[in-house]
Biopython code that builds the backbone (N, CA, C, O; Angstrom):
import numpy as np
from Bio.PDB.StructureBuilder import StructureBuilder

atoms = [
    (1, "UNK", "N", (142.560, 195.626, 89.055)),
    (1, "UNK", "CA", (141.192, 195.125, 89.247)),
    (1, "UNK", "C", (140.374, 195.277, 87.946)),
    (1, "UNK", "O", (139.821, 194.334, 87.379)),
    (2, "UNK", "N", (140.353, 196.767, 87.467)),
    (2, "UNK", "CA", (139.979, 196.641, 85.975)),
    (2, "UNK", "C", (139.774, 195.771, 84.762)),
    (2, "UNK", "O", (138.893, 195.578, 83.924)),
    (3, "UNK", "N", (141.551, 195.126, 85.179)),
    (3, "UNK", "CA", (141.923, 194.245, 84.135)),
    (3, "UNK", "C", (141.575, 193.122, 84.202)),
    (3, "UNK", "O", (141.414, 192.387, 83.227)),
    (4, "UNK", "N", (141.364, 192.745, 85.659)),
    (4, "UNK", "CA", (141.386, 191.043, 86.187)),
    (4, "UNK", "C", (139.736, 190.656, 86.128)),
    (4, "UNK", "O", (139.468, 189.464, 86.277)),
    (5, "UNK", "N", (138.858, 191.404, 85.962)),
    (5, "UNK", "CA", (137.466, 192.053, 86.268)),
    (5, "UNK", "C", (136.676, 190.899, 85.141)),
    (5, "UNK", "O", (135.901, 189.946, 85.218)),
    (6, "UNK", "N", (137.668, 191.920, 83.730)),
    (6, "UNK", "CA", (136.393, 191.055, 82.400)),
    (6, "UNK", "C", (136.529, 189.646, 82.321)),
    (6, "UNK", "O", (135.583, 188.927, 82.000)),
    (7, "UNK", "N", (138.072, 189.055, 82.700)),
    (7, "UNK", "CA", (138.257, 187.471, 82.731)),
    (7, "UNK", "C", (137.394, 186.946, 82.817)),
    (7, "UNK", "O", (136.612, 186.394, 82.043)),
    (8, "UNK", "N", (137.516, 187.146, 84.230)),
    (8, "UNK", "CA", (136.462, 185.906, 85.110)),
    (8, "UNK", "C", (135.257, 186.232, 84.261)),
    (8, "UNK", "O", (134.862, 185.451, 83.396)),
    (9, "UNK", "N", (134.779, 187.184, 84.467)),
    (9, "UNK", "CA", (133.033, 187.163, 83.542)),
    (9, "UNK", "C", (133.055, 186.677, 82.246)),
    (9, "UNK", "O", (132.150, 186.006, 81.749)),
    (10, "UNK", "N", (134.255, 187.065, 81.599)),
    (10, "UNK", "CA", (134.001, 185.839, 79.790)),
    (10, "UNK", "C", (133.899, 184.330, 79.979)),
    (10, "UNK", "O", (133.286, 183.465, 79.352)),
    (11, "UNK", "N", (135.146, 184.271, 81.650)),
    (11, "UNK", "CA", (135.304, 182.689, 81.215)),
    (11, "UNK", "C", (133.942, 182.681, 81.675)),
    (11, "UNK", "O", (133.484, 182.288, 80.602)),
    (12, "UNK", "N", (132.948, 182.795, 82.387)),
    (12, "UNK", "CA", (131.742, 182.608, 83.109)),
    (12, "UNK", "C", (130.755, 182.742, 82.365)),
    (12, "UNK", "O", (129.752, 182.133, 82.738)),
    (13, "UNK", "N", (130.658, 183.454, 81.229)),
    (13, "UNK", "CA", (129.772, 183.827, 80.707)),
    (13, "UNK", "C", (129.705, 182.893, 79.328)),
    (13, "UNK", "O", (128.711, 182.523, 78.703)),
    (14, "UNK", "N", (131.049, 182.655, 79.089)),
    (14, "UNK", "CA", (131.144, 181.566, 77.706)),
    (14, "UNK", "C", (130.509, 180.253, 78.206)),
    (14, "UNK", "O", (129.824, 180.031, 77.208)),
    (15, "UNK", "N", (130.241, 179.212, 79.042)),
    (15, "UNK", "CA", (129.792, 178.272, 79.646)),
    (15, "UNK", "C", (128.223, 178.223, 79.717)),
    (15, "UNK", "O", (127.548, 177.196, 79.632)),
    (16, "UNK", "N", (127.778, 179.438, 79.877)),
    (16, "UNK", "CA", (126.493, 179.476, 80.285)),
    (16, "UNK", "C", (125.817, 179.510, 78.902)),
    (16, "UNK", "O", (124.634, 179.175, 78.949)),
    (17, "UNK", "N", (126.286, 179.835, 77.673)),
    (17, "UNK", "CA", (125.706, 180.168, 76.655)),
    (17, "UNK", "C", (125.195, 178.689, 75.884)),
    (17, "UNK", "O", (124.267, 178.654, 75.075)),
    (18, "UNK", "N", (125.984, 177.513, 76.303)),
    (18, "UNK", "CA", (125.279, 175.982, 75.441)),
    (18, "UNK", "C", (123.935, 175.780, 76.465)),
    (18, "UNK", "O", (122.800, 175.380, 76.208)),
    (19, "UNK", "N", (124.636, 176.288, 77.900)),
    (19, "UNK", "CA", (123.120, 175.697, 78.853)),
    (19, "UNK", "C", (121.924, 176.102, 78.975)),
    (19, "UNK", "O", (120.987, 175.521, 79.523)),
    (20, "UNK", "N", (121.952, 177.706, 78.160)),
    (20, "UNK", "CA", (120.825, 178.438, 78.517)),
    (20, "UNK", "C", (120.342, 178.098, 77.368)),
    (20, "UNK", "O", (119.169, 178.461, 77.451)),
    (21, "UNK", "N", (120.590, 177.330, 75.675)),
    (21, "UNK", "CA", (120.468, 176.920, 74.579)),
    (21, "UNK", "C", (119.683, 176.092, 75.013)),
    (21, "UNK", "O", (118.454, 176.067, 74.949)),
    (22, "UNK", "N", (120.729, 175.076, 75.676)),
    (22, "UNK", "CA", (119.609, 173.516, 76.153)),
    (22, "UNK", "C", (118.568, 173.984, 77.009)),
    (22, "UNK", "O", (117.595, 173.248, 76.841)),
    (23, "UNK", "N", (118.318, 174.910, 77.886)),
    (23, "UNK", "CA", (117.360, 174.680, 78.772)),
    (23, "UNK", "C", (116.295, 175.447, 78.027)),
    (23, "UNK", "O", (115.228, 175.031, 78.479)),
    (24, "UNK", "N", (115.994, 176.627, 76.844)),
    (24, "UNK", "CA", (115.118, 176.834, 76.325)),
    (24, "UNK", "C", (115.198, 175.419, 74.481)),
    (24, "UNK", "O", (114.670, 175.440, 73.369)),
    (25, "UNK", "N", (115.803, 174.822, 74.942)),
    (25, "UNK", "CA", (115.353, 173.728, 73.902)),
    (25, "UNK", "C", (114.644, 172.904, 74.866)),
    (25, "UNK", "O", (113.521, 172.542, 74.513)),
    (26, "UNK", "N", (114.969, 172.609, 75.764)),
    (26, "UNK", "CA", (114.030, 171.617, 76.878)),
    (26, "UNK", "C", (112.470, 172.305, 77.245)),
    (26, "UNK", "O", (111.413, 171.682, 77.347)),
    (27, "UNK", "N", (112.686, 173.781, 77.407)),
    (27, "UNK", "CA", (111.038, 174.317, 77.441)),
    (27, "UNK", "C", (110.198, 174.251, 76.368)),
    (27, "UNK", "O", (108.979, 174.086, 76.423)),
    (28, "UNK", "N", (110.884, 174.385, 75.365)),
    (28, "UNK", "CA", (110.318, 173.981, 73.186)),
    (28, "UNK", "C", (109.736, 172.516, 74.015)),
    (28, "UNK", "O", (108.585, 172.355, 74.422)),
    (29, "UNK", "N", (110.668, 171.708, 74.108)),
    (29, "UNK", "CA", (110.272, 170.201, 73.765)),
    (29, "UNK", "C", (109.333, 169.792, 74.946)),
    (29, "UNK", "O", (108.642, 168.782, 74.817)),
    (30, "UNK", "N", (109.281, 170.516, 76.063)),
    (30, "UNK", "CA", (108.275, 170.156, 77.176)),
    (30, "UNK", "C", (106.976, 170.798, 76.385)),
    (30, "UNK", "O", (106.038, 170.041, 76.133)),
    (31, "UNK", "N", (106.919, 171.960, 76.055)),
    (31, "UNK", "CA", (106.399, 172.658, 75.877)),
    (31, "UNK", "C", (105.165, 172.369, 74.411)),
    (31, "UNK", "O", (104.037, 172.790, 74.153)),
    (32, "UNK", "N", (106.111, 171.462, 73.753)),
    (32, "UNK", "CA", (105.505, 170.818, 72.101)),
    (32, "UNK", "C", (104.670, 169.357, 72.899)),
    (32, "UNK", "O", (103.645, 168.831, 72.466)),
    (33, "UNK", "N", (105.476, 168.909, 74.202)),
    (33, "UNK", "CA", (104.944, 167.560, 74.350)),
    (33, "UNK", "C", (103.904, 168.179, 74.816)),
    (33, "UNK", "O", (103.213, 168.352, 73.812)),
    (34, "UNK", "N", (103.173, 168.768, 75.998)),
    (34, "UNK", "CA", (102.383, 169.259, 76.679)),
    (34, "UNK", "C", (101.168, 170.106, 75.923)),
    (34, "UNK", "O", (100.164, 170.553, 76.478)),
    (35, "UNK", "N", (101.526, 170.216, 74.459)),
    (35, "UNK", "CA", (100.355, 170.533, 73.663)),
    (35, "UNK", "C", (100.093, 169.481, 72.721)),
    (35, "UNK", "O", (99.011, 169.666, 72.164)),
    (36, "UNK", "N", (100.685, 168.451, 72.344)),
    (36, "UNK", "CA", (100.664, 167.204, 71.712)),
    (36, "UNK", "C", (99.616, 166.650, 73.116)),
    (36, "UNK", "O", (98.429, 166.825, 73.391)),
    (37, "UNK", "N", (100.364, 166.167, 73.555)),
    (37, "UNK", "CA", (99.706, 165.844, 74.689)),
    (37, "UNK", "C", (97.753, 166.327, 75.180)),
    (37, "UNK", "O", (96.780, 165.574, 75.199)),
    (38, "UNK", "N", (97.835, 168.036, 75.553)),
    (38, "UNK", "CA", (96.273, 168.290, 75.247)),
    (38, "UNK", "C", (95.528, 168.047, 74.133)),
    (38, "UNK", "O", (94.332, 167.790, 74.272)),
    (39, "UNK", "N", (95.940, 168.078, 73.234)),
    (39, "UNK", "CA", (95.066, 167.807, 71.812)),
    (39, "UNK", "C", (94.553, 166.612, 71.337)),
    (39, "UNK", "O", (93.596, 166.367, 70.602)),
    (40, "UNK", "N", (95.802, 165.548, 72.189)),
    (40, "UNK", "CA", (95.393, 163.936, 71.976)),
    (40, "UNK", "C", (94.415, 163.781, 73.212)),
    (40, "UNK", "O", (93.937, 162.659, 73.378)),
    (41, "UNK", "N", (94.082, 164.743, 74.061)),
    (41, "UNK", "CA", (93.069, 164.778, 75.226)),
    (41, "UNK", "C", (91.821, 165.142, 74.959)),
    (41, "UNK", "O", (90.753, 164.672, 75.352)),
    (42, "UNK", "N", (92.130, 166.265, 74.057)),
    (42, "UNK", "CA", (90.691, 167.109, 73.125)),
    (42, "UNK", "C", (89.859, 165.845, 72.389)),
    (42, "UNK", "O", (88.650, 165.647, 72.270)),
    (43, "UNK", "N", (90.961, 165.122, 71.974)),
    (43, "UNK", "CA", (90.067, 164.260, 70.782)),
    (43, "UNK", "C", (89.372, 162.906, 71.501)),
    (43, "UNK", "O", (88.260, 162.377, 71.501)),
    (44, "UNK", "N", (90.734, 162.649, 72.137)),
    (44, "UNK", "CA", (89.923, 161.182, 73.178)),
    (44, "UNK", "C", (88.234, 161.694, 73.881)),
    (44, "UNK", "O", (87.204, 161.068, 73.630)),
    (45, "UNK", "N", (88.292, 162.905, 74.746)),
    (45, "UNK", "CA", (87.472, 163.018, 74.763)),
    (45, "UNK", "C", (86.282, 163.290, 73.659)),
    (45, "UNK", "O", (85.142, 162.829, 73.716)),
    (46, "UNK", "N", (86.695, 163.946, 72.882)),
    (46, "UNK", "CA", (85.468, 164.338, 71.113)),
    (46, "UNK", "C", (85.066, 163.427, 71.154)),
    (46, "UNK", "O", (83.884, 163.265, 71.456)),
    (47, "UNK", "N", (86.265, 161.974, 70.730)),
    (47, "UNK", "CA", (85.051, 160.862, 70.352)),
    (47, "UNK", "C", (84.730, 160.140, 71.706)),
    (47, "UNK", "O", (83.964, 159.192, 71.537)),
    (48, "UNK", "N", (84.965, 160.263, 72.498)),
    (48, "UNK", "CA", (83.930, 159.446, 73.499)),
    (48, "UNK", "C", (82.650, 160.007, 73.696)),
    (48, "UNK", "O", (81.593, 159.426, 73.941)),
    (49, "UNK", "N", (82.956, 161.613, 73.511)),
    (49, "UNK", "CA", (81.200, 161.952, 73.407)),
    (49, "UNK", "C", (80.476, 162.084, 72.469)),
    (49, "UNK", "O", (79.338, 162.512, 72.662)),
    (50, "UNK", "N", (80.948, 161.735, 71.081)),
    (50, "UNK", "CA", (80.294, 160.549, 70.028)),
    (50, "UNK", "C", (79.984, 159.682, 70.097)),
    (50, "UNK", "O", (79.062, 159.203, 69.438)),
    (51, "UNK", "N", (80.747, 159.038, 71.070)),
    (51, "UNK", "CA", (80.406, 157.464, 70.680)),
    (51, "UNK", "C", (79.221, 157.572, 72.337)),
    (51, "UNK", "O", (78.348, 156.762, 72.648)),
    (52, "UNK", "N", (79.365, 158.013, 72.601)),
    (52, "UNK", "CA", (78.301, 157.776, 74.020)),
    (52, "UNK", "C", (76.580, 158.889, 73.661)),
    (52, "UNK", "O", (75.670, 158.903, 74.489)),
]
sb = StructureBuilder()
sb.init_structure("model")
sb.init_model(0)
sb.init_chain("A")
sb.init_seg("    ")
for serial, (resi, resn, name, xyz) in enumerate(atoms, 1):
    if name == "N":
        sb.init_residue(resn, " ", resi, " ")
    sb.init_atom(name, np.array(xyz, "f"), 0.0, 1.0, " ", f" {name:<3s}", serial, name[0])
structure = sb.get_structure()
């Protein structure tokens, strides 16, 4: 049991290491859009309450 034990968890554990990569590259890139995003909100509003 000892022996048969670490297998399974490397093979299990080697797999998870590209996905947990991609899924904090997907929170970066949600995360960059969603402040791109407020700032182009900040300004639309700035100048509308210039121009009004």
């Amino acid at each position: 049991m000892g022996v048969g034990s670490p297998a399974p968890s490397r093979a299990d554990f080697r797999p998870q290491i590209p996905y947990l990569q991609g899924s904090v590259m997907l929170k970066f890139f949600a995360s960059a859009v969603g402040i791109v995003f407020l700032i182009g909100l900040l300004v639309v509003v700035g100048l509308l309450m210039l121009i009004f």
